[in-house]
N, C-alpha and C positions, 0 to 999 in steps of 0.2 A: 504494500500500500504506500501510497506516494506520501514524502513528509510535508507535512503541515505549513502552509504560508507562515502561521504563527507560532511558533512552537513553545509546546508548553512545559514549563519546566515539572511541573507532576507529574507528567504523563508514563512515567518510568515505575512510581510509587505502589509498591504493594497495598492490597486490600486493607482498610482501615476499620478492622473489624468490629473492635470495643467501644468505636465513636458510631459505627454504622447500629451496634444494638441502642445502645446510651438513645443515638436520634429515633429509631425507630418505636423502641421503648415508650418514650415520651409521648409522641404522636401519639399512640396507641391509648394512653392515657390522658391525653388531651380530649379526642374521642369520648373517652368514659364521663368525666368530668363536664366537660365545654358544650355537649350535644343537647343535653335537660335543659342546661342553663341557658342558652341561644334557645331555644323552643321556646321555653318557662317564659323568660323575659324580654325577647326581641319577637316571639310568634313566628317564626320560620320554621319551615319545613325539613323533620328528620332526615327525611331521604337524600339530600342535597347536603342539607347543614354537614351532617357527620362525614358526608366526602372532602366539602373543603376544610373542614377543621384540619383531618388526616394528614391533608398537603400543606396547606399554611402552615401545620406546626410542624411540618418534617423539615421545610425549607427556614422555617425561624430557627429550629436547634441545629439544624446543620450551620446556620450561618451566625450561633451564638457559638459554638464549637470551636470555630475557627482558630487553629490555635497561634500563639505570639511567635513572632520570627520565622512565619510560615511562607507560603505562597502569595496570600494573601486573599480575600476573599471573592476581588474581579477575575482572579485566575482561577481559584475552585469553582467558580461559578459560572466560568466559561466565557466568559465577559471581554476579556483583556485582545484587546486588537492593534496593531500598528497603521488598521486605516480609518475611514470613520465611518463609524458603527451606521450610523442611518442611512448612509449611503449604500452599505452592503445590504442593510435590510430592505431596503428598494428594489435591489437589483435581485436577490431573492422573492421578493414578492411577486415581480414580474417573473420570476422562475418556476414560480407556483401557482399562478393567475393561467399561465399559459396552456401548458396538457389538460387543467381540466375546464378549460372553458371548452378548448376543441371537443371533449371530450363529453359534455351537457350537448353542446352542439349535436354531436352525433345518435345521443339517447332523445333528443327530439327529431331528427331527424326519422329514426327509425319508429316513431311509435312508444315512447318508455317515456316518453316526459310530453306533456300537457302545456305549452307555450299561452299564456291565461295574457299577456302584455302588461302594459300599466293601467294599472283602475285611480290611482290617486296620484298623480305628476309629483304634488308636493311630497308625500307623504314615502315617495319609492328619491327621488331627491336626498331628501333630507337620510334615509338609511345608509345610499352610498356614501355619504359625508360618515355619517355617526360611526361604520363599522371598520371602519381605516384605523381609526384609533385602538379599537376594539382589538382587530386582528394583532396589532403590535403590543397589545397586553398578555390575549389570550398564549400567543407564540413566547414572549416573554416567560410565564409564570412556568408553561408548560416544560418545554425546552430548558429554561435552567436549572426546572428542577431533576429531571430525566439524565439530559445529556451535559450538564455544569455539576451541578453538585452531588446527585447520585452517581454518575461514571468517576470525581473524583474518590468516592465514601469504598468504589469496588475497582479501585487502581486501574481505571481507563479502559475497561472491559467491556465490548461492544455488547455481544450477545446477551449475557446477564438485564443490558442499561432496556434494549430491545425488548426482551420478555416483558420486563415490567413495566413497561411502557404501552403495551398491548394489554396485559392482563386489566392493568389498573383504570382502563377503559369500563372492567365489567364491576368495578366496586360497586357502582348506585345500586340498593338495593331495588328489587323488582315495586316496580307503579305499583301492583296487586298485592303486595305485604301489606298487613293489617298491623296498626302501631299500638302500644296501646298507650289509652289516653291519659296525660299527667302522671306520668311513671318517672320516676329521678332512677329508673334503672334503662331509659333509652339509650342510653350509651351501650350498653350492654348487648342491648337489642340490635343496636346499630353493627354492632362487631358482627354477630350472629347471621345476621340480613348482609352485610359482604361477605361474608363468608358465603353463603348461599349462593349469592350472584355469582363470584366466582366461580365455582361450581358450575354454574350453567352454562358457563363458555361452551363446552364440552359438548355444547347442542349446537354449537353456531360457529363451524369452524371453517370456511367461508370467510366470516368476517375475521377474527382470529388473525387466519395469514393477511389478510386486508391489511390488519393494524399492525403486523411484525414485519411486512412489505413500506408501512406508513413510517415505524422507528426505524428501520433500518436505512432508509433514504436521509431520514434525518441527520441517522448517527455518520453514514457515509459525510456527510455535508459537514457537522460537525469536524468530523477525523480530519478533511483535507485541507481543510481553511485552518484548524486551530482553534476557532470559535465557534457560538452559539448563535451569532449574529446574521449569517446566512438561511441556518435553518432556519433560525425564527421567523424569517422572511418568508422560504416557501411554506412554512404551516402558516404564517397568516394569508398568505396566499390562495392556499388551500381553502382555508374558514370564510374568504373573504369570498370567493365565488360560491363554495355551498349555500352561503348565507344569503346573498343576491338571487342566486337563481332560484331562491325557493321563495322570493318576493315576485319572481314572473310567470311562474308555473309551478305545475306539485307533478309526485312520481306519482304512474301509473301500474299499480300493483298487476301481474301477470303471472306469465307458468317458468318464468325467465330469469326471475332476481336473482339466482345464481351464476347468470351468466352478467349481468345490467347494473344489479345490486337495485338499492332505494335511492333517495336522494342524500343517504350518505355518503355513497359513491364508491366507498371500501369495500364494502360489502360486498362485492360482484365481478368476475375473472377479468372482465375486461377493464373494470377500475383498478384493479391493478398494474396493469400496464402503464396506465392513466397517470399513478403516483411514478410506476419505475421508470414512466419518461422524464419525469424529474431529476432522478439523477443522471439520466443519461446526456439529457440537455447539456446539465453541469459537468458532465464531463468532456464532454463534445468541447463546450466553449472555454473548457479550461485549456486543455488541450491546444485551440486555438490560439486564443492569448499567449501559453508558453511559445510558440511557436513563431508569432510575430515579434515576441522579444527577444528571441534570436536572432530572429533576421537582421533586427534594427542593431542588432547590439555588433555582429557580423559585419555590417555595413559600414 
């Protein structure tokens, strides 16, 4: 595998075993604790509540952890670049905008998508605005904690970062769990209820390789660059067209979602293609760029 644009000085570091229980530890007890308490006095919903506690607090103790005279915490967390940051994340977004808009294109084309246009000018407007910011969050939180601070927590280990990257997709417990009401042992319940869901992967594998085809491009993208700043791009890229296109049409359920997928897009053999053009794009054009700076440098 090619070295890193940016290279990073951890990236040699053995597993960091007794900081990765310590973080996971705590989450898992932030869970217990913070899940009643968010329900009890903010009225939000278990199902959700208890997944982002999970993460917020894995990425708060990892980045409380960080220990003195380290790397530092823009490097454990993937962060640390020699170009700038927004400018790559741009150029990833259009990396990401691209296979799957071709690729909506073609699920309407065929019959699998419902082309409905715009019903409210203002109101489809004002989304493309709002979810720009969005996608540079949602890629943000996702991505560093995945491929920034968990690939530092398991010593820069692709496949591991990958699994759980995929798996952690099926935490929300199922819409169809029944909670019970005003219980200070919902935390409890919550652990129980991903656990379950977990579990169900095992029905939906299909999607599964969708989302270990989804981390694995990412981490690709990660590995070559050095940073998190590219991926984060083409996942918001990604989010930024699912999220659009389901403002101009809805998927049309059929005998095929294993080949078309939904309007998730993962979910379906040829959405896979879809995400592994993304990295190929990126190496196509990387490739390119080396190339031209030989020439010039030759010259």
């Amino acid at each position: 595998m090619a070295r890193p644009i940016d290279s990073n000085p951890i990236s040699a570091h053995a597993i960091q075993g007794q900081r990765l229980l310590l973080v996971l530890g705590g989450a898992l007890l932030a869970v217990l604790f913070l899940t009643p308490l968010c329900v009890e006095v903010l009225g939000t919903r278990p199902r959700k509540t208890s997944v982002s506690i999970l993460r917020f607090a894995f990425l708060a103790l990892v980045a409380l952890t960080v220990k003195k005279g380290g790397p530092g915490i823009s490097v454990e967390a993937g962060l640390q670049t020699s170009e700038t940051p927004l400018r790559v994340w741009g150029r990833g977004f259009l990396l990401g905008m691209i296979p799957l808009t071709v690729y909506v294109f073609i699920l309407t084309i065929v019959g699998e998508r419902a082309f409905e246009g715009i019903n409210n000018e203002f109101k489809f407007w004002t989304s493309v605005i709002k979810y720009i910011p969005l996608a540079l969050v949602i890629g943000f939180l996702e991505d560093m904690l995945f491929f920034g601070f968990l690939a530092t927590l398991l010593g820069q280990r692709d496949l591991p970062c990958v699994l759980i990257y995929a798996i952690s997709h099926f935490l929300a417990p199922s819409k169809s769990y029944i909670w019970k009401e005003d219980s200070w042992a919902m935390g409890v319940e919550a652990l129980q209820a991903m656990g379950d869901s977990i579990l169900g992967a095992w029905d939906k594998p299909v999607e599964v390789i969708g989302l270990v085809f989804v981390g694995s491009t990412l981490a690709l993208l990660c590995r070559r660059t050095g940073h998190i700043w590219l991926a984060m791009g083409v996942h918001g890229g990604w989010y930024y067209v699912r999220t659009i296109s389901r403002k101009l049409g809805e998927d049309l359920p059929g005998q095929h979602e294993w080949l078309f997928g939904t309007d998730r897009f993962y979910d379906g053999v040829l959405g896979w293609f879809a995400i592994a053009a993304t990295g190929l794009i990126f190496c196509w054009t990387q490739s390119r760029t080396k190339e031209a700076r030989q020439e010039s440098r030759s010259q």
